[in-house]
C-alpha positions as CSV (number, residue, x, y, z in Angstrom):
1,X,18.1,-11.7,74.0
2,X,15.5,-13.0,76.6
3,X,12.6,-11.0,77.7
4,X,12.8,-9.4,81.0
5,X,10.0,-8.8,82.8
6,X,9.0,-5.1,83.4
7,X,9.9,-2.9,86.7
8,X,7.0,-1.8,89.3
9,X,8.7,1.5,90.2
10,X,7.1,3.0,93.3
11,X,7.8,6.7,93.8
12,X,7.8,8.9,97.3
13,X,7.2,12.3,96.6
14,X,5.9,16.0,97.5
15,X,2.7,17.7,96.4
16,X,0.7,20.3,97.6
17,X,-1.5,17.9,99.4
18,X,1.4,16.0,101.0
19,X,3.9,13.2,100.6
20,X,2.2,10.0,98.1
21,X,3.8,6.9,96.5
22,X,2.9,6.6,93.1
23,X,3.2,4.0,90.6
24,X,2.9,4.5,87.1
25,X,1.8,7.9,87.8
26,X,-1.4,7.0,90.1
27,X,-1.5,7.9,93.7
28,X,-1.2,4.5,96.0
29,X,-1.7,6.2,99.1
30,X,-0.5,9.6,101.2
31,X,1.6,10.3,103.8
32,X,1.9,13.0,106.3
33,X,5.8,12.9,106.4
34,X,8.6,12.2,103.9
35,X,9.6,9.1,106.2
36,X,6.5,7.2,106.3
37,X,6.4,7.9,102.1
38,X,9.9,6.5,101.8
39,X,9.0,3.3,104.3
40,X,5.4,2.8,102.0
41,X,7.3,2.8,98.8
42,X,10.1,1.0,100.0
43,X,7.8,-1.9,101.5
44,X,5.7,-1.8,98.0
45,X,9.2,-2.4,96.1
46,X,9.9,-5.3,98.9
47,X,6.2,-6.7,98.8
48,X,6.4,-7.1,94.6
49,X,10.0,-8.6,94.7
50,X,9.0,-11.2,97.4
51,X,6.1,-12.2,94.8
52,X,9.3,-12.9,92.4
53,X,9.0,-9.5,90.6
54,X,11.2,-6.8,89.6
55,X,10.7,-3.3,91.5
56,X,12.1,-0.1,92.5
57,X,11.6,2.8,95.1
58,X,13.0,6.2,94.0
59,X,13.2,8.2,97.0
60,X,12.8,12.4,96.3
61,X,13.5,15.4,97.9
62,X,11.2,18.0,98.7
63,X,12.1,20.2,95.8
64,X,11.4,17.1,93.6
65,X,15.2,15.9,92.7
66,X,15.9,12.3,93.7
67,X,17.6,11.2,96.7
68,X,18.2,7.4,96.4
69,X,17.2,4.7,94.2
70,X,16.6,1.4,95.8
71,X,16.4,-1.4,93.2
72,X,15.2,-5.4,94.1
73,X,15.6,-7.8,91.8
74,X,18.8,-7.7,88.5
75,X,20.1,-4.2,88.6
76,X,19.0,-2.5,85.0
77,X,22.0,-2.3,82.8
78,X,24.1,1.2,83.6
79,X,23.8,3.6,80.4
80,X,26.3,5.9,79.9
81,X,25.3,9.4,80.8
């Protein structure tokens, strides 16, 4: 099986200080609405695909449960459950 190279996941969430994109856990910058998170992670997912990697942006609600996933690049395999 060939190596695949690993997915950037960029995240759009809510904290106490506001909606941030994170990526592997670390803040990449703050938003004062849920829309202009979801645009900032989505462009991040774009901007790493166009470079010819793999990416993600997983859209959340405000009480933390995930909206939409937006994948670029192969789709990971489905898993059951």
């Amino acid at each position: 099986m060939a190596k695949q190279a690993n997915r950037v996941v960029f995240n759009s969430s809510l904290t106490k200080k506001g909606w941030v994109v994170t990526r592997t856990g670390r803040t990449v910058s703050n938003h004062p609405t849920q829309k202009d998170a979801e645009t900032a992670a989505v462009a991040a997912a774009r901007k790493i695909y166009s470079d010819g990697g793999l990416a993600q942006a997983v859209l959340h609600k405000s009480d933390g449960t995930i909206r939409e996933e937006r994948t670029y690049g192969k789709d990971p395999e489905r898993t059951p459950g």
